[in-house]
N, C-alpha and C positions, 0 to 999 in steps of 0.2 A: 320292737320297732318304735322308733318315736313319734310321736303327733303331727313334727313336721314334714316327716315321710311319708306318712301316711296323707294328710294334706295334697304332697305333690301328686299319689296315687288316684287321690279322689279328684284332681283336677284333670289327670290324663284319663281316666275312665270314664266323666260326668256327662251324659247326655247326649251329648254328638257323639260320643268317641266314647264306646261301651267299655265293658271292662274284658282284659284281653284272654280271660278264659272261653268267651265268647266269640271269639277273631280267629282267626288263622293265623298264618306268621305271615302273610303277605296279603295286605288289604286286598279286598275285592273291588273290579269295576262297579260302579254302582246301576251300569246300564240300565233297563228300563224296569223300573220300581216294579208293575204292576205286575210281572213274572218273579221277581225276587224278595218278596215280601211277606210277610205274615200276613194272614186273612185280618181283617177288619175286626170281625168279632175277635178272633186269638189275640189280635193285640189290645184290643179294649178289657179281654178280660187278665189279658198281662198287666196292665196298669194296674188294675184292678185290686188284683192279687197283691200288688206289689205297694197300693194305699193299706193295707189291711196293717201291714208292717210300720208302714211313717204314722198311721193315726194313732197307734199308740206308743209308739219311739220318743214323737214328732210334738210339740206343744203348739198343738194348733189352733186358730181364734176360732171360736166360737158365734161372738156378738153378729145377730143376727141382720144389723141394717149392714154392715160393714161388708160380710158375705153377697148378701144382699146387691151390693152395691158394684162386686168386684165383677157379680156376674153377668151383669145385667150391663156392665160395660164391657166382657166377653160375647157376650151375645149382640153387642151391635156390630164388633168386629168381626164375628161370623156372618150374621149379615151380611156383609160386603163378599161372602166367597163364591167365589161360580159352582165348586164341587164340595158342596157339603157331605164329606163323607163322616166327621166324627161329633159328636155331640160334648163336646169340653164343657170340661167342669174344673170351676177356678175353686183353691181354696187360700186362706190364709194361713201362714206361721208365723208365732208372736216369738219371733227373732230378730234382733237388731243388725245382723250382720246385713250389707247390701245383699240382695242373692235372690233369684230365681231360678226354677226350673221345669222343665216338663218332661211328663210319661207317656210311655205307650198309650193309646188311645184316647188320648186329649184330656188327661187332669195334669192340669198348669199351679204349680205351689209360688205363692209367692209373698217373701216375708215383708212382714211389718217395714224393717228398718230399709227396704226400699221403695215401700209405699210412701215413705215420710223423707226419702231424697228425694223424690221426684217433685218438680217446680210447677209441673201444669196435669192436667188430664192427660192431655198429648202424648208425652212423656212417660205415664206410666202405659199407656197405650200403644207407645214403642215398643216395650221389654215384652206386654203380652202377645204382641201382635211377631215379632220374633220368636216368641216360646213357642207358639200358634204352628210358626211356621215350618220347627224342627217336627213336629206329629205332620200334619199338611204333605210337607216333602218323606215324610218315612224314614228320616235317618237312621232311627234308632230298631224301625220294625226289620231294613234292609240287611241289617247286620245280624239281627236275632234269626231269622231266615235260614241262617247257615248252619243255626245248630237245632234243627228240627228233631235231634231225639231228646231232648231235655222236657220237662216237664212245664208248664208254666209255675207250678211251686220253687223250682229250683231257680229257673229264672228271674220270678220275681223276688227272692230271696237274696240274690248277687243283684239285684237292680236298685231292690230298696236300702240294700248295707253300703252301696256306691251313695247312694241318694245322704243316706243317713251321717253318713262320717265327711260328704263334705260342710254340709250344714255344722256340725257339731262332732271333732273329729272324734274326741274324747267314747263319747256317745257308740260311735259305731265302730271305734277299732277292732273290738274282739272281731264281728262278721267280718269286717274287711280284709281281716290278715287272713282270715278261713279262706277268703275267695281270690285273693291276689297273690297265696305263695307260691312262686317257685315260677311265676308267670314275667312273660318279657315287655319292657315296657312299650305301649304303642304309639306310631308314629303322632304328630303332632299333625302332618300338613292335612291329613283327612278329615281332622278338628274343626279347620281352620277353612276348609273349605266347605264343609259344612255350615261353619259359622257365618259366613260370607250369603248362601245361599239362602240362607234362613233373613240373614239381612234385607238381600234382594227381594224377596217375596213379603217377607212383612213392610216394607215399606211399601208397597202397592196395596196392600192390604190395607194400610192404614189410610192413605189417598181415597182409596173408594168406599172408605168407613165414614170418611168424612171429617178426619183427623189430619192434622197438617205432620208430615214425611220428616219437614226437617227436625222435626224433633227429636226421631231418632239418633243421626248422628251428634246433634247436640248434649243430648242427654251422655251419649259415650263419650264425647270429648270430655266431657264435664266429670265424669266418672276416674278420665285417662288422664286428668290434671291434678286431680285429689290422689292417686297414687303416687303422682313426680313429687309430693310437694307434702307430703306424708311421713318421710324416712319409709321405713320396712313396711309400713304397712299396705296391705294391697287389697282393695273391696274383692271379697268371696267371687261379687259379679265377674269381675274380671280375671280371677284366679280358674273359674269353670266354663268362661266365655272370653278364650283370649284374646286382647285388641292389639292391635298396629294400625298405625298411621297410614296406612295403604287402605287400611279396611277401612278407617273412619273417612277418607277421602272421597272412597270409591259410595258410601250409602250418602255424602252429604250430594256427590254430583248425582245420583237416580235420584235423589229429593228434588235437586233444585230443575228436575226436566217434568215433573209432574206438574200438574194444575195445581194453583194457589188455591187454598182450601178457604172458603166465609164460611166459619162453622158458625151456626149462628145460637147454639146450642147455650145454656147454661151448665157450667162448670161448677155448678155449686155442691153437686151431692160427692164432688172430689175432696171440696175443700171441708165439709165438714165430716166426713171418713177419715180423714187425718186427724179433727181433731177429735174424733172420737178415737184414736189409735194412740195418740201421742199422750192421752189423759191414762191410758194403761199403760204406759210406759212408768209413771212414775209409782212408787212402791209407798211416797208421803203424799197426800193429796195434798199438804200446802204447798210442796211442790209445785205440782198442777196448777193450784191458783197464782202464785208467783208465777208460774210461765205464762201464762194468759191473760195475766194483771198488764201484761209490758204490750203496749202498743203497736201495731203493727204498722209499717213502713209505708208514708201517704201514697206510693204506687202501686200500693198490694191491690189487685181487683178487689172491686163489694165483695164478691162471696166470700172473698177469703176474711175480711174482715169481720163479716157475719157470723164467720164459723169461727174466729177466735172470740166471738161475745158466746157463743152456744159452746164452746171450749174451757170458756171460764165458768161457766151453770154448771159445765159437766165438772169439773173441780171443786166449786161451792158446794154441789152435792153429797161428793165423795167426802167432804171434811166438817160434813153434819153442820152446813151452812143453809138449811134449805127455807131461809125465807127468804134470801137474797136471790137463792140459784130461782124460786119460781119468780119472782119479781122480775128476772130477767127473760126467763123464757118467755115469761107473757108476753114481755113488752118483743120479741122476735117473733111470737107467734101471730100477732096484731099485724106484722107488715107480711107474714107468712103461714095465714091459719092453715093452709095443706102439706106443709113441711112436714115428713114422716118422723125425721131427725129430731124435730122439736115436741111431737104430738108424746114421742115415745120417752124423753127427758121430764115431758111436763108430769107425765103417769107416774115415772118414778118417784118426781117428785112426792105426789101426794101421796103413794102409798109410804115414803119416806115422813109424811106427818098423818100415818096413821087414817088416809082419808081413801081407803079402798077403795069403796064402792064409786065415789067420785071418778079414781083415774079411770073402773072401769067402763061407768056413763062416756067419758071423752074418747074413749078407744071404741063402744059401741057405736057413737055418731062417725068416730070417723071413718071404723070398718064398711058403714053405710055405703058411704060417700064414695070409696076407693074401697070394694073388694075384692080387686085384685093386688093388692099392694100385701106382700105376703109379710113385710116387716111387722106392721101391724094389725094383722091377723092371727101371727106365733106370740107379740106380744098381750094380748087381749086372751086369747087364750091361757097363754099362763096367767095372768090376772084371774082369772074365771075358776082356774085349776084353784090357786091360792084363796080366792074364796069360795072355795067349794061348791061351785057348780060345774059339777063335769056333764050334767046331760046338756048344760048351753053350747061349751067346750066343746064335746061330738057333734052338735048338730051345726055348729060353723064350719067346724072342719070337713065334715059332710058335703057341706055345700061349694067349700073351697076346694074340696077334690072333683065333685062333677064338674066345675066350669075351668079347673086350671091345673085339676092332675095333681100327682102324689109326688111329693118329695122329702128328705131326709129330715127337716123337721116336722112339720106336720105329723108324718107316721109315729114321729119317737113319744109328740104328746098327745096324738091321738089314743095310744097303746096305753100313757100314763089316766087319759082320763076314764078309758073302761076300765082302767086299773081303780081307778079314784070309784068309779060309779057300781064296784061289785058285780063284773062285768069280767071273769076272768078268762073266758075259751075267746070274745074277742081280744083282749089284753095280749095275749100270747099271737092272737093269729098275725095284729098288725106291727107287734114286735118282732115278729119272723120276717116280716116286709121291710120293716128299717132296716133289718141285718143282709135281709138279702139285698137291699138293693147297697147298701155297703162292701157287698162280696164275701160277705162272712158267711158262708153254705153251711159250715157244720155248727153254729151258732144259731142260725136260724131253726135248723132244723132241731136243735137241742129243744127251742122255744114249741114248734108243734107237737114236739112229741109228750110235751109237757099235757095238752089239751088230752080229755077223757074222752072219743068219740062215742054216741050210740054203736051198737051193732045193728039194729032195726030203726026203719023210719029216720031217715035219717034228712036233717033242716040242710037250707043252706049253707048256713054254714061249716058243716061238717063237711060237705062237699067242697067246698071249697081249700079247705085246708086240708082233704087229702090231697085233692089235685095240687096245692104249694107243695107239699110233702113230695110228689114224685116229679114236679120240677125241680126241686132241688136236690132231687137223690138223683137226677141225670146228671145237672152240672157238676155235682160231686166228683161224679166220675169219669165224665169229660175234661175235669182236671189231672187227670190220674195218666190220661193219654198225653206220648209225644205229638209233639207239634208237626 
């Protein structure tokens, strides 16, 4: 089969519109969700299942303010919902293709190269707040519903090769042909009605978020013009989210019946995520500085012009310029000494001239000041890791989990610095935690059983990691079970 067949496969199967080994021959009423649905948990731990596959398929970002950043503007748009039923979790892929999408229980992907089309906050807040909306309404749970003896392994396995081969057809053909031969193609208007409702609801969404509505159909007009105007080429966006003039009409008139949005917010930590995205784009870092050397357009807002001066440091850096790139950070951090964006550029710098302990002094005051600011609390720690203080390393992270809880970094260098500190039954135990709360059961488990327990007198933590131990030998086999 060719790529570009496979393409069209992956555009009728992607997200609203499952893949048709999953359907019947005759779509379903979608009547009332809450009797036709996969339980909340079965589909969270569908997505779930089904990350396990794209994290490592999938070339996903990493950099931690950027993450950082994406979530924490998912989290105001959750904010805004009356029925919080799923706890989303945004991630990054460093893909240039425009393109979004979302899974079963609210993990929303969404690559680089449409973080860096979008012209406002607003705007990317549009596409999340529609991704949002297909998990919100159950599109994808309504339909999985129907094949309740499949396993969530199986399922997530047709979820994540649909996933995987629209992003990068090349990539996921082999699973794609596994899972679409000999199957009939399905209809479009179910897509499309879906896509439509996903429209309706995220635009309300974004209104009570505090984000201005019109931006969504702006941003698809503006998406539906670059394709007229393109020859053949057509944004991934729109190849797995498809538009018509009907649909871009109908989201610009529910924008313009909402309340006019005074966001009075700074947009600033938009603008300089892009330029910390757009400086990984290039593979020359004189690149980089040539991009950033160029002036930015006297209408651009401040922040944006801000973040192409912290766009150019971040370039200066990269191209072993760093007494230009600190000379400038200073002078941004002077009008901006709380800037995490800046605190975290100027550290590099100085461990970039050999001045360790320094960036780690600037990262200590600032952890101070903001510890809840997790950008620079994973950065400070790996400072600490790098100079060999891993009892500092635990005892931040310590403290960062009793006031703000545990999450998937944290754990990964918490694990590394009992690692670091000769510390190895915790090393394994909180490496079992990263994996599990990645969804990785049998990986985690691999990790405890690594740990030598007493058979007498036995600490806490032995106790403890039995008890992980046969939490994750349930969900093991709570995978094993049809849905």
């Amino acid at each position: 089969m060719k790529l570009y067949a496979l393409r069209k496969y992956a555009f009728v199967f992607f997200i609203a519109c499952l893949p048709t080994i999953l359907l019947a021959d005759q779509l379903p009423d979608l009547g009332d969700p809450s009797s036709q649905t996969l339980s909340p948990s079965a589909e969270y731990r569908l997505g779930q299942s089904a990350m396990i596959t794209i994290r490592h398929a999938m070339p996903l970002n990493h950099d931690i303010l950027a993450n950082n950043y994406i979530n924490a503007l998912g989290t105001r748009l959750q904010s805004a919902e009356q029925n919080k039923q799923f706890a989303f979790e945004f991630f990054i892929i460093n893909e240039d293709a425009i393109n979004a999408f979302a899974l079963p229980g609210g993990f929303i992907g969404i690559n680089t190269g449409l973080i860096l089309t979008t012209d406002s906050e607003d705007e990317l807040a549009s596409v999340m707040s529609h991704e949002m909306s297909h998990v919100t309404q159950r599109h994808i749970a309504r339909l999985y519903a129907y094949r309740k003896q499949m396993t969530i392994g199986t399922m997530a396995g047709a979820l994540a090769a649909v996933i995987i081969a629209t992003q990068n057809p090349q990539a996921g053909s082999g699973a794609l042909m596994a899972t679409i031969a000999g199957q009939a193609q399905s209809s479009l208007s179910f897509s499309r009605n879906n896509e439509q409702e996903a429209d309706r609801v995220g635009i309300q969404l974004m209104s009570n978020a505090g984000f201005d509505p019109l931006a969504m159909p702006k941003f698809f007009e503006k998406l539906h013009q670059s394709s007229r105007f393109s020859g053949q080429y057509v944004p991934e966006y729109l190849q797995t989210h498809p538009l018509t003039q009907s649909r871009i009409a109908d989201a610009k008139n529910r924008a313009q019946q909402l309340p006019k949005v005074q966001d009075s917010l700074r947009h600033q930590d938009f603008w300089f995520t892009k330029a910390r995205l757009k400086n990984e784009q290039f593979t020359m870092p004189k690149d980089s500085v040539a991009f950033f050397e160029q002036p930015l357009k006297e209408t651009a807002p401040e922040s944006a012009k801000l973040a192409h001066q912290y766009g150019l440091a971040l370039g200066l850096l990269a191209n072993n310029q760093s007494e230009k790139a600190l000379s400038l950070l200073q002078t941004l951090s002077a009008n901006d000494p709380d800037n995490p964006y800046i605190l975290v550029a100027l550290a590099d710098t100085y461990v970039a001239q050999n001045q360790l302990s320094t960036a780690v002094k600037l990262l200590q005051q600032a952890v101070k000041a903001r510890p809840a600011e997790l950008a620079l609390v994973v950065t400070l720690v790996e400072l600490q890791l790098q100079a060999e203080q891993p009892k500092k390393a635990i005892q931040l992270l310590d403290q960062y989990h009793l006031h703000y809880g545990e999450n998937t970094f944290t754990l990964r260098l918490i694990s590394r610095a009992y690692g670091q500190a000769g510390k190895p039954t915790s090393m394994h135990f909180y490496q079992a935690k990263y994996l599990e709360k990645l969804g990785e059961y049998h990986s985690a488990l691999d990790q405890l059983k690594l740990v030598k327990l007493p058979q007498e007198n036995k600490d806490r933590m032995s106790l403890q990691i039995e008890a992980k131990m046969a939490e994750i030998k349930e969900q093991i086999e709570n995978d094993k079970k049809p849905l």
